[in-house]
C-alpha positions in Angstrom: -14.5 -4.3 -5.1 -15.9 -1.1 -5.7 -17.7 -0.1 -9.1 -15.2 1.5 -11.3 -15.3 5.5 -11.5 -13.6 7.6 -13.9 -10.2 9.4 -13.0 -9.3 11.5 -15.4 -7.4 8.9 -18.2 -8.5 6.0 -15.9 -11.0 3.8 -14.9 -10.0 3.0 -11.0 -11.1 -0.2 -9.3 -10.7 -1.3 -5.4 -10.1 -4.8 -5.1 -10.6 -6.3 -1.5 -7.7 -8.9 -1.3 -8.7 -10.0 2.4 -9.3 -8.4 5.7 -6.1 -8.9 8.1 -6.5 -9.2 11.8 -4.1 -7.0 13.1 -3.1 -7.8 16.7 -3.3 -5.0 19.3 -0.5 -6.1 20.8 1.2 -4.7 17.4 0.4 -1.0 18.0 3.0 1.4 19.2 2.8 4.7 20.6 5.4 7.4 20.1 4.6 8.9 23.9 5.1 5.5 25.2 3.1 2.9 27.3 1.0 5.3 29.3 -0.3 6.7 25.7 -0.5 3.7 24.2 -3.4 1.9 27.1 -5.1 4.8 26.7 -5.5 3.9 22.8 -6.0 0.3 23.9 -9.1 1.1 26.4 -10.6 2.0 23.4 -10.4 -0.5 21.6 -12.9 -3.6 22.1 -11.1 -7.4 21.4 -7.5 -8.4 20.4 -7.8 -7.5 16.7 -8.7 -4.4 14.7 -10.2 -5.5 10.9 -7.2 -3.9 8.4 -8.4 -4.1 4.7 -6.2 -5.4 2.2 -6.4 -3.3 -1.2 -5.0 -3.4 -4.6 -6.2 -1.3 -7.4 -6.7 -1.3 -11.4 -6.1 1.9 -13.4 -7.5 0.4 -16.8 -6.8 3.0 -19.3 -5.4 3.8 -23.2 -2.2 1.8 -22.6 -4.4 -1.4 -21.2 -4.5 -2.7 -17.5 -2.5 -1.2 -14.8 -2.1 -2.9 -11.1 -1.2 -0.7 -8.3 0.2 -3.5 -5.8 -0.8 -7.0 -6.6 -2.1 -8.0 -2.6 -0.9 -11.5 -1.6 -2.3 -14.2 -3.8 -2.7 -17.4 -2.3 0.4 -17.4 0.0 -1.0 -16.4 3.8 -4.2 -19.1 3.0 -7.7 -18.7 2.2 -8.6 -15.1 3.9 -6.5 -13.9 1.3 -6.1 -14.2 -2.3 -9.8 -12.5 -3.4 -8.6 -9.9 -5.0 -8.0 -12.7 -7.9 -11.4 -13.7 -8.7 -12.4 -10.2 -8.2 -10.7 -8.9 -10.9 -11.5 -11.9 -13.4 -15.7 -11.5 -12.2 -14.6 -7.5 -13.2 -13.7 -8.8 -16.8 -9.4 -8.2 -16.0 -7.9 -11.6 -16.8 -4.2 -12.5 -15.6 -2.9 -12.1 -19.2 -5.0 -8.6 -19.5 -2.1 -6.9 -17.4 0.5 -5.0 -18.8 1.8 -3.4 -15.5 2.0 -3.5 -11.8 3.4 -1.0 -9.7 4.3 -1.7 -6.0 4.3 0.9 -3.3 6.9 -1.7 -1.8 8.2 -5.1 -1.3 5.7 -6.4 1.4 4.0 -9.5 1.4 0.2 -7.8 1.1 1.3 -5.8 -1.2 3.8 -8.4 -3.6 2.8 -11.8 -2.9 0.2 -11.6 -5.6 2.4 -11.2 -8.4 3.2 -15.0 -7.4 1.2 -18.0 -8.5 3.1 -21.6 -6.8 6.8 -21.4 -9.1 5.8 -18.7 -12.0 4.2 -15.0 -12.4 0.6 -14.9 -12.2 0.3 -11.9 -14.1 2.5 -13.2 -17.6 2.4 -10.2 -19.7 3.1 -7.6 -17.3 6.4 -5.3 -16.3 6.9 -4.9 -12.8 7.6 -1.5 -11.1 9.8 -1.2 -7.8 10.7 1.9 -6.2 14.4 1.5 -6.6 15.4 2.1 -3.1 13.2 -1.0 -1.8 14.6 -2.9 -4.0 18.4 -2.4 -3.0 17.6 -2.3 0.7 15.6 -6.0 0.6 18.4 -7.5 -1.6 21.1 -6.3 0.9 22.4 -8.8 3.5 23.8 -6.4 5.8 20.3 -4.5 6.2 18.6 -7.9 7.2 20.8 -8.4 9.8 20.0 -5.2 11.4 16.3 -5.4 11.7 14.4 -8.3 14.5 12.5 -11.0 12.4 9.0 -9.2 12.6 10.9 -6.6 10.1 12.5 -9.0 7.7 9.9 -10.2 5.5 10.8 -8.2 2.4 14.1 -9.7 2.1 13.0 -13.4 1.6 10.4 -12.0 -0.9 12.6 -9.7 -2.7 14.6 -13.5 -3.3 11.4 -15.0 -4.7 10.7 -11.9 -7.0 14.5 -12.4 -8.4 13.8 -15.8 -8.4 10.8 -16.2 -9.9 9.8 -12.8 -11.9 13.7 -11.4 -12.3 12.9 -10.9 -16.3 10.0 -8.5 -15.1 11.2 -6.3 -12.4 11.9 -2.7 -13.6 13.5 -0.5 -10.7 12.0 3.1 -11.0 13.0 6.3 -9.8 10.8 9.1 -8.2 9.1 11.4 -10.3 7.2 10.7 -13.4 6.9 7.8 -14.1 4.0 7.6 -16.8 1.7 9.8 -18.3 -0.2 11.8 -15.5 1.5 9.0 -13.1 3.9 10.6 -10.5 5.8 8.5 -7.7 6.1 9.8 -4.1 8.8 8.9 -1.9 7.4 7.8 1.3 9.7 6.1 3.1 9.7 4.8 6.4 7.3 1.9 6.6 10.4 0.8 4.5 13.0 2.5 2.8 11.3 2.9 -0.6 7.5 3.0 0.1 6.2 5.4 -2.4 2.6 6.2 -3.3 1.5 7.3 -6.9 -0.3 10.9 -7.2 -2.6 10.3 -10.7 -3.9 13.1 -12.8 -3.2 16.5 -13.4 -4.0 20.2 -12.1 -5.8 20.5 -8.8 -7.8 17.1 -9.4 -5.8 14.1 -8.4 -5.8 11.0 -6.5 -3.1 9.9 -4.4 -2.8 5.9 -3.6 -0.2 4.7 -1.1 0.9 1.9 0.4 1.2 1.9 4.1 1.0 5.6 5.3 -1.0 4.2 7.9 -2.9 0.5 8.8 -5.8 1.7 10.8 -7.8 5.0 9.3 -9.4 6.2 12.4 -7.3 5.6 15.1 -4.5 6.7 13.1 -6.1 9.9 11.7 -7.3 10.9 15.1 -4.1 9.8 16.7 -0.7 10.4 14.1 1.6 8.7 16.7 -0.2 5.5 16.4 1.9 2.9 14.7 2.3 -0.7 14.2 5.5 -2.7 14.7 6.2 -3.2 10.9 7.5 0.4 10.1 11.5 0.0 9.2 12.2 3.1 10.5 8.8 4.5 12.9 10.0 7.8 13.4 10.3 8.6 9.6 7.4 6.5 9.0 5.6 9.3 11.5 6.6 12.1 9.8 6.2 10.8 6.3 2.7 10.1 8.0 2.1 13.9 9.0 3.7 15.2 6.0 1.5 12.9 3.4 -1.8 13.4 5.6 -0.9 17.4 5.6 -0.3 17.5 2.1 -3.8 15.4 0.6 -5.7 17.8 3.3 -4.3 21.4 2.2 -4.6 20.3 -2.1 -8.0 18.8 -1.7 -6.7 15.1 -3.0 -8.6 12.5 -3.6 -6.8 9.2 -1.4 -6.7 5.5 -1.2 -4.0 3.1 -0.1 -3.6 -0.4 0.7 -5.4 -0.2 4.1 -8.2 2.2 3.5 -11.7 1.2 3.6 -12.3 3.3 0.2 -11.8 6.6 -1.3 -11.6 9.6 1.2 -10.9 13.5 1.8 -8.6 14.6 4.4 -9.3 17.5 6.3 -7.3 19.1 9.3 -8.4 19.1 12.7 -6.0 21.2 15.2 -2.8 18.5 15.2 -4.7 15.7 13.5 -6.9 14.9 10.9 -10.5 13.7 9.9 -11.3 11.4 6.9 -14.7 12.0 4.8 -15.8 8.8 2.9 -16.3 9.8 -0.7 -18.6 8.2 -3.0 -17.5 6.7 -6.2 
């Protein structure tokens, strides 16, 4: 994890949940195959190292989650975000709320121990919209297997943490707390823009997987976008957006807190220091 800094209300903490090994063979190219080995003669093995982030906004109304990463459930290079948090002084019962950017296992799993919630106390936030599309039988059948994963979770969540679930809207959705429809990775991905005025930080799901190929390269992709043309231009348009207000940004892939700047048609993250 990273030390906690101060956001405004908010003390915000990086927990490290595991470090997935994405295959190459997952990447896609908008310009096609040609584009796409030129990306891949850069790149040195069959994996690329993708972080695997939740985050803790501990603040007046007790301990907030922002995605919950994957517990236990894909084995033992996962799960640390647990004992993380516990070593940081944030016990299971300690956690009031946890709001997901989506229903994806990296992001959901967590909230998950074996048959019950492992955080007991806490309301769970859902973008809305991800929570109709992975509860609808229709949309599974339209999407190959790599792309169906939300659906049986979305089951396990009814199942097992039904009582907690609390479909929100965009907009507001707590004090200084504003959601950001971001769909395309799935329907309802959202991020959550935190503060007020011209200071904020913006924390999203998955905008993109891979900061610097992505960054350098917006057409990069990986096979688990829903929809990858919306999922590009939700890319563009969020990248644009942190770069031309100066936000402070995170998400479930990121290796820490950055600044976006603009560079001709893509874009450059600068590490920032918390």
């Amino acid at each position: 994890m990273n030390a906690p800094f101060r956001f405004g209300r908010y003390a915000v903490s990086r927990f490290i949940d595991g470090v997935y090994k994405a295959p190459v063979g997952h990447l896609i190219h908008r310009q096609g195959a040609n584009a796409l080995a030129v990306v891949l003669a850069g790149i040195t093995g069959d994996t690329v190292d993708v972080d695997v982030n939740c985050f803790a906004l501990s603040g007046p109304d007790g301990v907030w989650l922002i995605d919950a990463g994957c517990g236990t459930a894909w084995g033992e290079a996962y799960g640390h975000a647990r004992a993380a948090m516990i070593a940081a002084g944030i016990q299971p019962d300690d956690v009031s709320r946890v709001i997901l950017t989506h229903i994806h296992g990296d992001h959901a799993l967590g909230l998950i121990d074996g048959d019950r919630p492992y955080f007991p106390n806490a309301e769970i936030w859902v973008p809305e919209a991800d929570l109709a599309f992975f509860t609808n039988a229709e949309a599974r059948k339209a999407l190959p297997p790599a792309r169906q994963g939300g659906f049986d979770l979305a089951a396990r969540l009814l199942d097992i943490c039904g009582a907690m679930l609390r479909p929100i809207l965009m907009g507001g959705v707590a004090e200084d707390i504003e959601a950001i429809a971001m769909p395309g990775h799935t329907p309802g991905h959202a991020g959550y823009l935190i503060g007020n005025g011209d200071d904020r930080l913006l924390l999203w799901g998955d905008v993109l997987h891979v900061t610097g190929l992505q960054a350098a390269d917006p057409e990069i992709a990986f096979v688990y976008d829903i929809d990858s043309e919306l999922a590009h231009a939700t890319r563009l348009e969020v990248l644009a957006a942190a770069a031309d207000h100066g936000w402070l940004v995170s998400g479930g892939h990121l290796g820490g807190f950055f600044h976006i700047e603009r560079q001709g048609d893509h874009f450059r993250f600068l590490q920032h220091a918390v």
